[in-house]
N, C-alpha and C positions, 0 to 999 in steps of 0.2 A: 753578479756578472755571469757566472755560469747558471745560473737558473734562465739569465736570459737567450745563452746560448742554443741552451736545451731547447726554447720554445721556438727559436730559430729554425730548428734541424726537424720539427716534431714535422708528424704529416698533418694533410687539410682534413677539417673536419668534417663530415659527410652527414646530411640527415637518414633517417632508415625508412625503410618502407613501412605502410601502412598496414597493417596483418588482418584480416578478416575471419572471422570465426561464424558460417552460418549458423553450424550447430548449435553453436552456443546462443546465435540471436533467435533462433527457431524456439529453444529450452525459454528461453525468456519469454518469448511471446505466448505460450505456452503456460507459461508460472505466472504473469500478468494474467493471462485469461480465467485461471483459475482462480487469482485472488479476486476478481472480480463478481465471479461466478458466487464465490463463496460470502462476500463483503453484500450481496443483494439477498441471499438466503437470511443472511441474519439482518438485514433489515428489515425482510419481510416477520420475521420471525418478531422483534423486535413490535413494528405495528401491532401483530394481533396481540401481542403480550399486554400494550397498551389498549388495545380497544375491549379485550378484557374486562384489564382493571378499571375501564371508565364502566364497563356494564354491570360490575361488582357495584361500584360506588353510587351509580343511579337508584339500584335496587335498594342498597343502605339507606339511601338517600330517602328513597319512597316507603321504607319501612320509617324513621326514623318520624317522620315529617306529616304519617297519617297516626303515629303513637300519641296516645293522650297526655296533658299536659300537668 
């Protein structure tokens, strides 16, 4: 009974404003750009590491394959 009085007497509840932080969306765009930046260097990096080892293997390959039997 008095729990429900209390909610009788409370005030209205209000939603709050919306708060904008450019800086902080600016840092972001910024941290995304660079993980970006960074996630395409190691793929490049990545390819040649494979086109490499495919150039090691062919050579193996062609050493292996003209080796007598």
């Amino acid at each position: 009974m008095i729990i429900c009085l209390c909610l009788l007497f409370a005030g209205r509840a209000s939603a709050q404003w919306v708060v904008s932080d450019p800086g902080n969306l600016a840092q972001g765009i910024i941290n995304a750009s660079k993980n970006i930046i960074h996630t395409s260097k190691t793929a490049t990096n990545m390819v040649s590491n494979f086109q490499e080892t495919v150039k090691i293997y062919q050579q193996g390959k062609k050493y292996y394959d003209g080796a007598p039997v």
